[in-house]
PyMOL Python script that loads the backbone (N, CA, C, O; Angstrom):
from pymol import cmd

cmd.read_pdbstr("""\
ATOM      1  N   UNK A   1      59.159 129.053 123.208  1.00  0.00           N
ATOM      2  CA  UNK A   1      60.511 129.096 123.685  1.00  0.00           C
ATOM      3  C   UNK A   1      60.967 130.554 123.759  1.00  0.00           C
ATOM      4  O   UNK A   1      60.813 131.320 122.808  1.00  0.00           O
ATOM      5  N   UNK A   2      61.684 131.013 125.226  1.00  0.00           N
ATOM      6  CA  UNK A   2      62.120 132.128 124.744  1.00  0.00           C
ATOM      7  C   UNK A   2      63.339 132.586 124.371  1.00  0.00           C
ATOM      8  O   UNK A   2      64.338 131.882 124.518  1.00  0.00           O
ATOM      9  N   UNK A   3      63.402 134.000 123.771  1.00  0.00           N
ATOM     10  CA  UNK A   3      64.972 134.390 123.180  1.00  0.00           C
ATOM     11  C   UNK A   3      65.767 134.248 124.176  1.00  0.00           C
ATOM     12  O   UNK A   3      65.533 134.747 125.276  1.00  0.00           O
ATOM     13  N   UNK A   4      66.911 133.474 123.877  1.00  0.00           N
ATOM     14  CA  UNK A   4      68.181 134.094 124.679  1.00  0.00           C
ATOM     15  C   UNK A   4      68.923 135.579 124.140  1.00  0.00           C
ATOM     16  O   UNK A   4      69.438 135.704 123.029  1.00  0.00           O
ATOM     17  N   UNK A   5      68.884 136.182 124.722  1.00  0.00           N
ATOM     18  CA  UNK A   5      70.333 137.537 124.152  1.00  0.00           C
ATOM     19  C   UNK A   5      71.665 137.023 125.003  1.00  0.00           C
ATOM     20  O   UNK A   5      71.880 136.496 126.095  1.00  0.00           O
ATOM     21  N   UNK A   6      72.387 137.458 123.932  1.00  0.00           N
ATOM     22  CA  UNK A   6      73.613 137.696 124.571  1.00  0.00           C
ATOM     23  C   UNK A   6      74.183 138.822 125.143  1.00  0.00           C
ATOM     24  O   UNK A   6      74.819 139.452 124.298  1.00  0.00           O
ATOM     25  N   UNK A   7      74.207 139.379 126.364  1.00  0.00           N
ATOM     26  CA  UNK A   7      74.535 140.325 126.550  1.00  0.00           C
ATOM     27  C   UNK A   7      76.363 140.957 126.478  1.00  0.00           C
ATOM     28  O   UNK A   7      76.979 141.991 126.222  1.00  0.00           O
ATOM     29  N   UNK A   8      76.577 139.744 126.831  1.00  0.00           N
ATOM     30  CA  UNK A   8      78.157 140.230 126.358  1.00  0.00           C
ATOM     31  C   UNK A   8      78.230 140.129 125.280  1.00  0.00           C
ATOM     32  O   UNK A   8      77.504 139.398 124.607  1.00  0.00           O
ATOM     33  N   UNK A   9      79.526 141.159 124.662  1.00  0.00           N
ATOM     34  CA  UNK A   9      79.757 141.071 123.308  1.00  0.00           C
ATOM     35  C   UNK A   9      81.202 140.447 123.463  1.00  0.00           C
ATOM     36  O   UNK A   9      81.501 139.885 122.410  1.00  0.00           O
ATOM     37  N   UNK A  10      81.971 140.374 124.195  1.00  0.00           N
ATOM     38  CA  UNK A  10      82.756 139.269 123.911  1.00  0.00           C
ATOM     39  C   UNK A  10      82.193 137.651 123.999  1.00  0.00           C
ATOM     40  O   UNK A  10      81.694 137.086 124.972  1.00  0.00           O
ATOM     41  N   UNK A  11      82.491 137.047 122.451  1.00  0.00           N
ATOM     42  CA  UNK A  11      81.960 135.866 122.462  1.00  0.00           C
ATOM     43  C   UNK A  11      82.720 135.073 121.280  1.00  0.00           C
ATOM     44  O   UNK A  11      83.694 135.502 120.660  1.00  0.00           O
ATOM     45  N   UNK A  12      82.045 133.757 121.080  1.00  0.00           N
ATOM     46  CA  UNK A  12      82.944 133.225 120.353  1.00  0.00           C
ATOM     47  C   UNK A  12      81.830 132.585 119.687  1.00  0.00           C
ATOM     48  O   UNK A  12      80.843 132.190 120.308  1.00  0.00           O
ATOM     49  N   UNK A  13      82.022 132.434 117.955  1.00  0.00           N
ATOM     50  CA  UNK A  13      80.765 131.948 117.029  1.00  0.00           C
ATOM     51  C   UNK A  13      81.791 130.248 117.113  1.00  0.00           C
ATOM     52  O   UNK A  13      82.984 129.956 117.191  1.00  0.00           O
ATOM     53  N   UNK A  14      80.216 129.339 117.025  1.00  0.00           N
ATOM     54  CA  UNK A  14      80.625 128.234 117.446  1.00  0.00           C
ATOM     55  C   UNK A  14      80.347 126.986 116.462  1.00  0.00           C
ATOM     56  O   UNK A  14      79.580 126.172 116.975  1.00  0.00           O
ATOM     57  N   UNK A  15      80.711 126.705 115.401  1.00  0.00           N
ATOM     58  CA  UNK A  15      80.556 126.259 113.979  1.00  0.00           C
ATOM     59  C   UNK A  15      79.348 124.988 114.499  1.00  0.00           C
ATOM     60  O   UNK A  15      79.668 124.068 115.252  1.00  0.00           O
ATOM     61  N   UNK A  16      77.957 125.165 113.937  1.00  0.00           N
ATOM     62  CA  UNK A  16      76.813 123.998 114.100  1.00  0.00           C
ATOM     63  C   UNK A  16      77.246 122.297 113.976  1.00  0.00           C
ATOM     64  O   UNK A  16      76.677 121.361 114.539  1.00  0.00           O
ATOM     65  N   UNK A  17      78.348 122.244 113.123  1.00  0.00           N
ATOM     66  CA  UNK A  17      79.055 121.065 113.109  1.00  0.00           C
ATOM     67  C   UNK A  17      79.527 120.449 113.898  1.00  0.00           C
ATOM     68  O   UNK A  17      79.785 119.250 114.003  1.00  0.00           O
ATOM     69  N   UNK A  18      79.697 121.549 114.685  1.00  0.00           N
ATOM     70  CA  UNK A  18      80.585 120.801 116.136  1.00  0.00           C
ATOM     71  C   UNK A  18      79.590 120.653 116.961  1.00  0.00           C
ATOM     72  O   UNK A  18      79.562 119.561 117.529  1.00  0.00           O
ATOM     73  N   UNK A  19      78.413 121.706 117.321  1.00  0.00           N
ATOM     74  CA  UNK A  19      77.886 121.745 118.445  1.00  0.00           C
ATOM     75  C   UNK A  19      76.672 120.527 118.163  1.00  0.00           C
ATOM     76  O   UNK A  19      76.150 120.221 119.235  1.00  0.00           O
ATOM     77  N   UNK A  20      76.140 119.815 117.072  1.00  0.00           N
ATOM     78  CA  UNK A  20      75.771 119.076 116.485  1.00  0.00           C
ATOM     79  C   UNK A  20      76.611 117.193 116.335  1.00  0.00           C
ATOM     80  O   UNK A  20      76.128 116.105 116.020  1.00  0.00           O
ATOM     81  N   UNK A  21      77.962 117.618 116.733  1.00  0.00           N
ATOM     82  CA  UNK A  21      78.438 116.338 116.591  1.00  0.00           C
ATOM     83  C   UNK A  21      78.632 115.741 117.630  1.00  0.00           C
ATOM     84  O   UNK A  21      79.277 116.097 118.616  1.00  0.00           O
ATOM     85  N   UNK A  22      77.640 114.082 117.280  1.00  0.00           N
ATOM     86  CA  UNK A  22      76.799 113.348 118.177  1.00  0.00           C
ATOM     87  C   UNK A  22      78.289 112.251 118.474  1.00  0.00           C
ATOM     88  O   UNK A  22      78.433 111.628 119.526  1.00  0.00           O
ATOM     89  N   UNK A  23      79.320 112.205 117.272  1.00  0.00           N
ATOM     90  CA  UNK A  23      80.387 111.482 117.689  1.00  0.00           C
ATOM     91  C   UNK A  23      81.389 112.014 118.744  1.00  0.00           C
ATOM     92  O   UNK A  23      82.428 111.625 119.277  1.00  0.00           O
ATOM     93  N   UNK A  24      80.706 112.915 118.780  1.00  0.00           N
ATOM     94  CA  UNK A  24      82.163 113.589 120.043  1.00  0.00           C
ATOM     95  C   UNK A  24      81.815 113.818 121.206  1.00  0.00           C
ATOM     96  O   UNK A  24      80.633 114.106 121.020  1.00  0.00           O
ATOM     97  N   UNK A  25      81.963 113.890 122.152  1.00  0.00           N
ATOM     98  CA  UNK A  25      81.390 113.688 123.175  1.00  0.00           C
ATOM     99  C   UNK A  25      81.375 115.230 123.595  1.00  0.00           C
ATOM    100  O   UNK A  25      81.928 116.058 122.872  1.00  0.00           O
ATOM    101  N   UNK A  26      80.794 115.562 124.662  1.00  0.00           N
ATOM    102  CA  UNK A  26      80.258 117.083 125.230  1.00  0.00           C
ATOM    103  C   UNK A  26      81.462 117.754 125.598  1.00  0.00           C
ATOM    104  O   UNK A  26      81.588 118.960 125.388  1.00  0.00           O
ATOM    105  N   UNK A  27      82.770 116.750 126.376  1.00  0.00           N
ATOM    106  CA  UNK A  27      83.784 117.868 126.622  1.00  0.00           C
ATOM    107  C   UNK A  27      84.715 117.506 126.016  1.00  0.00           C
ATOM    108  O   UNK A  27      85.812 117.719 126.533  1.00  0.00           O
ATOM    109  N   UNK A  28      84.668 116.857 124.762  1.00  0.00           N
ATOM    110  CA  UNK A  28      85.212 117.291 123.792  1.00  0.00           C
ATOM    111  C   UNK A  28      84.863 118.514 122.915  1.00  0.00           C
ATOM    112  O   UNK A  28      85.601 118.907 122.012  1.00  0.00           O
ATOM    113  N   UNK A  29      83.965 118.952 123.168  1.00  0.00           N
ATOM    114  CA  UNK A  29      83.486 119.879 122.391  1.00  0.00           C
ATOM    115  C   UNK A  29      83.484 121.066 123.300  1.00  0.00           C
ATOM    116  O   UNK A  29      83.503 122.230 122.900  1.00  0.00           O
ATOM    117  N   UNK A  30      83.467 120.801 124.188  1.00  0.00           N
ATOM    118  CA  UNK A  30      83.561 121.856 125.603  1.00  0.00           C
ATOM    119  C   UNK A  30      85.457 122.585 125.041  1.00  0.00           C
ATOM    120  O   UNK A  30      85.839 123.714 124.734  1.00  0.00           O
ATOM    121  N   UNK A  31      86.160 121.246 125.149  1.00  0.00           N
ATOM    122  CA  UNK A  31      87.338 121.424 124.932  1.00  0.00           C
ATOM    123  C   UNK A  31      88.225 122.346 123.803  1.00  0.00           C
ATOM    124  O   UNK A  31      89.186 123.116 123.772  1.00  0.00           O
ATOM    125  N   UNK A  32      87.002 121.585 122.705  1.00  0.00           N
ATOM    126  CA  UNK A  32      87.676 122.954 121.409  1.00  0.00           C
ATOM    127  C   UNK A  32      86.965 124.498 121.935  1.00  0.00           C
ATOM    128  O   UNK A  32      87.629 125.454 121.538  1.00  0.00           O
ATOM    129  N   UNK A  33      86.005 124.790 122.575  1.00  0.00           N
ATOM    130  CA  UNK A  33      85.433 126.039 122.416  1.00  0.00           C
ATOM    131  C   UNK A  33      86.192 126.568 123.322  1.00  0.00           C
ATOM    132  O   UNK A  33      86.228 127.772 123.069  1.00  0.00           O
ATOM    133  N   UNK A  34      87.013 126.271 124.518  1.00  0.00           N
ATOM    134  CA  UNK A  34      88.063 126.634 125.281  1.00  0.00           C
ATOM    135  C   UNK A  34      88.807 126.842 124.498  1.00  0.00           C
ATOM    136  O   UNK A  34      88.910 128.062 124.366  1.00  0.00           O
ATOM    137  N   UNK A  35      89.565 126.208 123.717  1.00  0.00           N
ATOM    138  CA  UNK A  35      90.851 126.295 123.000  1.00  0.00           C
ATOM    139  C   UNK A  35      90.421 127.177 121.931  1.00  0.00           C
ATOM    140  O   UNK A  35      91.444 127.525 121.343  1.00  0.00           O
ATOM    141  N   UNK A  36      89.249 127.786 121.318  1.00  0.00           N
ATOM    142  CA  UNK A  36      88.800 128.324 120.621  1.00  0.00           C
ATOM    143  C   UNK A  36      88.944 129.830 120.903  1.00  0.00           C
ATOM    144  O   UNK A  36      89.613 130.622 120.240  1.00  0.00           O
ATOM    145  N   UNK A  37      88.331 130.049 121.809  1.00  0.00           N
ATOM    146  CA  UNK A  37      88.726 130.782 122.895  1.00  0.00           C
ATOM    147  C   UNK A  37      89.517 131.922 123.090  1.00  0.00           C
ATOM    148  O   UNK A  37      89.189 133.107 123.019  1.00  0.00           O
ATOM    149  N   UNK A  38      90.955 131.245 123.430  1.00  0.00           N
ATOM    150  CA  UNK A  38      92.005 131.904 123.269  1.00  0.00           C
ATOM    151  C   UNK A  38      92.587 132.599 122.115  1.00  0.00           C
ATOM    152  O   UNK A  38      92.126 132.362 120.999  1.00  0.00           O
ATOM    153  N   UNK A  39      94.065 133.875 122.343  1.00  0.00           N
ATOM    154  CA  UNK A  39      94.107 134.302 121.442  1.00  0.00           C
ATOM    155  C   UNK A  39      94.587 133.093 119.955  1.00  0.00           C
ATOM    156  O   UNK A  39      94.406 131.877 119.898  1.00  0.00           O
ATOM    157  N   UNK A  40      95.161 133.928 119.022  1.00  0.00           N
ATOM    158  CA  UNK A  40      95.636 133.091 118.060  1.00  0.00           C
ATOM    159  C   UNK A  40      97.280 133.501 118.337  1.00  0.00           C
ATOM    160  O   UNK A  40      97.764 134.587 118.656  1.00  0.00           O
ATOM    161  N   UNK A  41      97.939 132.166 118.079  1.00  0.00           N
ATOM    162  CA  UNK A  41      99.073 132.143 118.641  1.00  0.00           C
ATOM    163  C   UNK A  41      99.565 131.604 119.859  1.00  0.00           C
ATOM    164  O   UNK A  41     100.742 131.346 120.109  1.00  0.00           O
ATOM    165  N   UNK A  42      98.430 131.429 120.711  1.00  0.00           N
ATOM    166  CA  UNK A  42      98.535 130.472 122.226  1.00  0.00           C
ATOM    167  C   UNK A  42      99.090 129.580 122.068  1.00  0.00           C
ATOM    168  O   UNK A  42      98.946 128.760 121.161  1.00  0.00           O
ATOM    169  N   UNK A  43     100.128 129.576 123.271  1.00  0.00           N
ATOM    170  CA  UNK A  43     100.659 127.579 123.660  1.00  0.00           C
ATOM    171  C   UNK A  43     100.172 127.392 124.433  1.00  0.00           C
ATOM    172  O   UNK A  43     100.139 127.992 125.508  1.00  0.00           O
ATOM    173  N   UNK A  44      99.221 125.737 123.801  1.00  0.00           N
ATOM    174  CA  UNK A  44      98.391 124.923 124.625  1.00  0.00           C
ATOM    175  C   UNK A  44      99.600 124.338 125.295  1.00  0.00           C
ATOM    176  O   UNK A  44     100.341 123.575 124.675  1.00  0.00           O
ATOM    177  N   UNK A  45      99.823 124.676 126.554  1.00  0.00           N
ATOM    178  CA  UNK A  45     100.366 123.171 127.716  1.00  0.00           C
ATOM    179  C   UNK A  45      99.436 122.278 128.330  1.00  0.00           C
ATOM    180  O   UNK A  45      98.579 122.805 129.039  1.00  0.00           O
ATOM    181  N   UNK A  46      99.426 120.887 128.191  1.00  0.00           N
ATOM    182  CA  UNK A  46      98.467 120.844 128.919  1.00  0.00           C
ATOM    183  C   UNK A  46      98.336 120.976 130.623  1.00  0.00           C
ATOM    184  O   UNK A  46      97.361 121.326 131.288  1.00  0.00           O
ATOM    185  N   UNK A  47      99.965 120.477 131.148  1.00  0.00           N
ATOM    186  CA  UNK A  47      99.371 120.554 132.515  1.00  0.00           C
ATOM    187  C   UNK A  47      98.361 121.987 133.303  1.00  0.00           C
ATOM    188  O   UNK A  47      97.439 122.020 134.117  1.00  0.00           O
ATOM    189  N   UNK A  48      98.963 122.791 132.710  1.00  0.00           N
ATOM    190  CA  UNK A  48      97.856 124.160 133.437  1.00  0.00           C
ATOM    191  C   UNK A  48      96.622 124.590 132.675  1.00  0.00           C
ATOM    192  O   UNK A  48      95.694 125.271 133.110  1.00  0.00           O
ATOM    193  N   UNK A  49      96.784 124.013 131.309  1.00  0.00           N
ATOM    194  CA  UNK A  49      95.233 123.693 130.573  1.00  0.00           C
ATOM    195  C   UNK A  49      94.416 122.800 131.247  1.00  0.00           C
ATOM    196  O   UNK A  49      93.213 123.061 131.295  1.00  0.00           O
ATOM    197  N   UNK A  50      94.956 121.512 131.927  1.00  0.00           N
ATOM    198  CA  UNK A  50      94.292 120.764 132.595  1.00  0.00           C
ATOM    199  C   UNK A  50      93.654 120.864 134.012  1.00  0.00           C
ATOM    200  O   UNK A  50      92.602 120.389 134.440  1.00  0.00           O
ATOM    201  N   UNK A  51      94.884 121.848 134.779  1.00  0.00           N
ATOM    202  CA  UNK A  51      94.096 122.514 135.625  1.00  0.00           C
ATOM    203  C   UNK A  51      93.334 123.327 135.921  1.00  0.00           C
ATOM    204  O   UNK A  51      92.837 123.476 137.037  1.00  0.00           O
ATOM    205  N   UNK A  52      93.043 124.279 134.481  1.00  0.00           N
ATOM    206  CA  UNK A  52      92.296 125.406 134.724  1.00  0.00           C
ATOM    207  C   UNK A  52      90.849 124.902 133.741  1.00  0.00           C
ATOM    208  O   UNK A  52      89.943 125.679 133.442  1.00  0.00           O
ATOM    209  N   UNK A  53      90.898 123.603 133.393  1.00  0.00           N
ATOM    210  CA  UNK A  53      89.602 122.909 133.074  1.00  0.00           C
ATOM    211  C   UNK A  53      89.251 121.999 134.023  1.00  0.00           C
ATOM    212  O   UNK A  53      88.235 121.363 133.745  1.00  0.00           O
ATOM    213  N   UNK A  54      89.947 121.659 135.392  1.00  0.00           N
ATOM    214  CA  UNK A  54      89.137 120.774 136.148  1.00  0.00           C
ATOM    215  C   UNK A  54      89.527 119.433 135.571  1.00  0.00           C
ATOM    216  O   UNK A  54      88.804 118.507 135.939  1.00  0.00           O
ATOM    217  N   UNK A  55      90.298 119.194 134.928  1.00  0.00           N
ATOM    218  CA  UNK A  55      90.671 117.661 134.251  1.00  0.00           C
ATOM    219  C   UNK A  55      92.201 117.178 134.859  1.00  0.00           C
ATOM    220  O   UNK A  55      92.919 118.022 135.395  1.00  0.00           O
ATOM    221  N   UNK A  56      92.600 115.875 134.742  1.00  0.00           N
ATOM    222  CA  UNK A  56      93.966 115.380 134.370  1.00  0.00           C
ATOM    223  C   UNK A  56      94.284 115.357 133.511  1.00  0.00           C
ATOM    224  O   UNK A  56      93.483 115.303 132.578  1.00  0.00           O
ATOM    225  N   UNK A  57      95.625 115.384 133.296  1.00  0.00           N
ATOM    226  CA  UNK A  57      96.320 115.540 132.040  1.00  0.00           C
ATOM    227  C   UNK A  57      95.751 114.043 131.220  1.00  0.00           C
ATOM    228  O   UNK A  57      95.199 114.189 130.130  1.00  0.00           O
ATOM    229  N   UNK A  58      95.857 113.119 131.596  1.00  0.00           N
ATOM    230  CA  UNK A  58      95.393 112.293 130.897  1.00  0.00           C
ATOM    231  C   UNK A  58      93.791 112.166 129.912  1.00  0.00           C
ATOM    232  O   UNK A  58      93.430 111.855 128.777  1.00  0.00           O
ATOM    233  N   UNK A  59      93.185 112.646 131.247  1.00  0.00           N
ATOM    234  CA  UNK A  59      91.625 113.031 130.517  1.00  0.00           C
ATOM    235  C   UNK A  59      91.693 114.305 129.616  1.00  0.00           C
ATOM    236  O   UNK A  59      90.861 114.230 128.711  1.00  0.00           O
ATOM    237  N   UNK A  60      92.377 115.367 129.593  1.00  0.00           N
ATOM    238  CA  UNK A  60      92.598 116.185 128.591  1.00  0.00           C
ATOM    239  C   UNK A  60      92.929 115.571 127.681  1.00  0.00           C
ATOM    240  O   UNK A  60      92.101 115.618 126.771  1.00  0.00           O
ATOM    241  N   UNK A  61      94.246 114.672 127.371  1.00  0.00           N
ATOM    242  CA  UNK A  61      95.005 114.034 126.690  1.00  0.00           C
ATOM    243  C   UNK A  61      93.988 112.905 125.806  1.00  0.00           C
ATOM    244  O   UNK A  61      94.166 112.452 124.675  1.00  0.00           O
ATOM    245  N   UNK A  62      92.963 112.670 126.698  1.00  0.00           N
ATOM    246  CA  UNK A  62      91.706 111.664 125.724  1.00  0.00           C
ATOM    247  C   UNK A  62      90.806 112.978 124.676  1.00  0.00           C
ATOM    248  O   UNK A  62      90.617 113.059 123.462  1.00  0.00           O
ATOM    249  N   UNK A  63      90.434 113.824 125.790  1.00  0.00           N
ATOM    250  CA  UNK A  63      89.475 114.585 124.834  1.00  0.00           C
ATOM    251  C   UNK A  63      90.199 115.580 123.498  1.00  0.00           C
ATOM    252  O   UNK A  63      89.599 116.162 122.594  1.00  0.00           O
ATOM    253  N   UNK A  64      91.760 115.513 123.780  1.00  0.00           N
ATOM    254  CA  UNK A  64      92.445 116.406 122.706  1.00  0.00           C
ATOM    255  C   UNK A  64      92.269 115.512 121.674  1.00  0.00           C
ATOM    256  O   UNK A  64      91.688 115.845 120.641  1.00  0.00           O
ATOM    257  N   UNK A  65      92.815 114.156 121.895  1.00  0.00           N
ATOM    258  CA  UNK A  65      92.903 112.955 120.580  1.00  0.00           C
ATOM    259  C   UNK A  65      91.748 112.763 120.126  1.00  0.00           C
ATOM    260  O   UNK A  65      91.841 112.505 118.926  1.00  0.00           O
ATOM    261  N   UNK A  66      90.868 112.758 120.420  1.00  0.00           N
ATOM    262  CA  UNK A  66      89.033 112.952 120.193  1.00  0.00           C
ATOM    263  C   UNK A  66      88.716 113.937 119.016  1.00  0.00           C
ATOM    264  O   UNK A  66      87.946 113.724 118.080  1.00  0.00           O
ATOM    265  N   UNK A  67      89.599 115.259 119.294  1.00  0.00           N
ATOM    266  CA  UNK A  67      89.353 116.473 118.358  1.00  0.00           C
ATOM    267  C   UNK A  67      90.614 116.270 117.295  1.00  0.00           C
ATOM    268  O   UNK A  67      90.569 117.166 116.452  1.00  0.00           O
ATOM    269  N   UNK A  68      91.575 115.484 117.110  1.00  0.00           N
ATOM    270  CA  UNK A  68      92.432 115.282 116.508  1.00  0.00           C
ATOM    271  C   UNK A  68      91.403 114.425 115.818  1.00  0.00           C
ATOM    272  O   UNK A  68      90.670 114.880 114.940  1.00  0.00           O
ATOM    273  N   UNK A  69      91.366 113.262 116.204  1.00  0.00           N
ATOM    274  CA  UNK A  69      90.984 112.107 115.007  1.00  0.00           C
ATOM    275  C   UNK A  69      89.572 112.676 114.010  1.00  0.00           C
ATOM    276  O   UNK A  69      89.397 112.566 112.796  1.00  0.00           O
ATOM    277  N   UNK A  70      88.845 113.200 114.894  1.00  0.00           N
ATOM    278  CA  UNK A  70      87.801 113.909 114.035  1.00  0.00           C
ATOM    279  C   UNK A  70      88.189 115.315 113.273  1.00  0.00           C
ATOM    280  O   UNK A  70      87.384 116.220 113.056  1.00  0.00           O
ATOM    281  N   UNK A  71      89.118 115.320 113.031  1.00  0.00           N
ATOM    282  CA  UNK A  71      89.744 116.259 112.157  1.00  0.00           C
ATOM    283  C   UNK A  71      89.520 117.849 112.553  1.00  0.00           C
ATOM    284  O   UNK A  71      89.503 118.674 111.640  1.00  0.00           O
ATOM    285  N   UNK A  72      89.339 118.286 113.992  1.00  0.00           N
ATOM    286  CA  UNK A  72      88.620 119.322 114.484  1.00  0.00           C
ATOM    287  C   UNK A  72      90.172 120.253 114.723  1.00  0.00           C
ATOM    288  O   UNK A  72      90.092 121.447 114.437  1.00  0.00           O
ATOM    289  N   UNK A  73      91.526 119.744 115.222  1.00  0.00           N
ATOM    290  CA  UNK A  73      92.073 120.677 115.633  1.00  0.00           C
ATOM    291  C   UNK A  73      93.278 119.732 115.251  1.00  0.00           C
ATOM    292  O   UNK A  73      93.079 118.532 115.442  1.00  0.00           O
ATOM    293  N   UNK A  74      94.574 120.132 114.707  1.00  0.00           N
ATOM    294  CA  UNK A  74      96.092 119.038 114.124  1.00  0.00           C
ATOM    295  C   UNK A  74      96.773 119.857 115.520  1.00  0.00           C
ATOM    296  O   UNK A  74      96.619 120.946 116.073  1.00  0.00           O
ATOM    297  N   UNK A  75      97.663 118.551 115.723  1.00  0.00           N
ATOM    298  CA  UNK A  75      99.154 118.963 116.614  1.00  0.00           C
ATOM    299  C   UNK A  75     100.236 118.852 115.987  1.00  0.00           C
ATOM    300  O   UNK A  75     100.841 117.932 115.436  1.00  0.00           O
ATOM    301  N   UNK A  76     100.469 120.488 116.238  1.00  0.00           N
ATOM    302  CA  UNK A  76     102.011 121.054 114.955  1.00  0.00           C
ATOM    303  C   UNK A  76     102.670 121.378 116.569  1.00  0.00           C
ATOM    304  O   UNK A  76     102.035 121.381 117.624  1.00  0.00           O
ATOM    305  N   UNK A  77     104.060 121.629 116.382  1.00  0.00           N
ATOM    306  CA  UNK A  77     104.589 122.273 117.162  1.00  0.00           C
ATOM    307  C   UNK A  77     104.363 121.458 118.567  1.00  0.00           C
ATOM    308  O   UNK A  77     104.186 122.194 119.538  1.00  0.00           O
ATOM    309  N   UNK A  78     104.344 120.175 118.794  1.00  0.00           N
ATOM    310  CA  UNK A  78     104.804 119.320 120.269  1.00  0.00           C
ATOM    311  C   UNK A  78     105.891 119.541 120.987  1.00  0.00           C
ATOM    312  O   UNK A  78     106.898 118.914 120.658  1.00  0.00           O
ATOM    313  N   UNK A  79     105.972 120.520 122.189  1.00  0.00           N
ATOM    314  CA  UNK A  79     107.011 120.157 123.078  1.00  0.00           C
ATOM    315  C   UNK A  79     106.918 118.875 124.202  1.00  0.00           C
ATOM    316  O   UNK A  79     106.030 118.059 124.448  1.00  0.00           O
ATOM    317  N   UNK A  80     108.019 119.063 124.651  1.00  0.00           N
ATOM    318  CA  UNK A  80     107.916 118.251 125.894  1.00  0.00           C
ATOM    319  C   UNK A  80     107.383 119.261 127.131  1.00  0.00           C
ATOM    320  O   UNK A  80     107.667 120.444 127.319  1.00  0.00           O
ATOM    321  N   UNK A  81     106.416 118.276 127.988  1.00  0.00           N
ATOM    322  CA  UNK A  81     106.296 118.847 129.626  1.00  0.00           C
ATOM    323  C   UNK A  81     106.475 118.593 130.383  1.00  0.00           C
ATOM    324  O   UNK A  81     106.231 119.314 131.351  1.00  0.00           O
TER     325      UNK A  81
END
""", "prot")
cmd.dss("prot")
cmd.show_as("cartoon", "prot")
cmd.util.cbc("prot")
cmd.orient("prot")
C-alpha cells in the first residue's frame, strides 16, 4: 500500500471513533468533519449549510439528529429560520 502525504497543512485531525463508526452512516460523518471544520464560534444555519453541502434542509436535519443521538455534537443555542 502506498503512503498518502498530506500536502496541505491546513487540515483537520479526525477522531478514529468517528471515522470507524459503523452506526453512523458516511454523511453523517461527512457532516461532523464539515462542521468540524469551521472556526470555533460558528453559527450553524442550516438553510445555507444545506446548500453549500448539496443537501435539503431536511436531509441535513436527518444527518444532524444522527450526530446528536450518538452523542457526537449537542444543540445549545436554537434559533429560528
Amino acid at each position: 500500500m502506498e503512503k498518502v502525504y498530506n500536502e496541505n497543512r491546513n487540515f483537520e485531525c479526525i477522531p478514529h471513533e468517528l471515522i470507524f463508526n459503523s452506526k453512523l452512516s458516511d454523511r453523517a460523518r461527512f457532516v461532523y468533519i464539515y462542521m468540524s471544520a469551521k472556526p470555533d464560534g460558528w453559527d450553524f444555519v442550516l438553510k445555507p449549510m444545506a446548500n453549500e453541502l448539496g443537501y435539503s434542509v431536511d436531509t441535513l436535519r436527518k444527518y444532524i439528529k444522527e450526530l446528536i443521538d450518538a452523542g457526537w455534537i449537542d444543540r445549545e443555542g436554537q434559533h429560528n429560520e
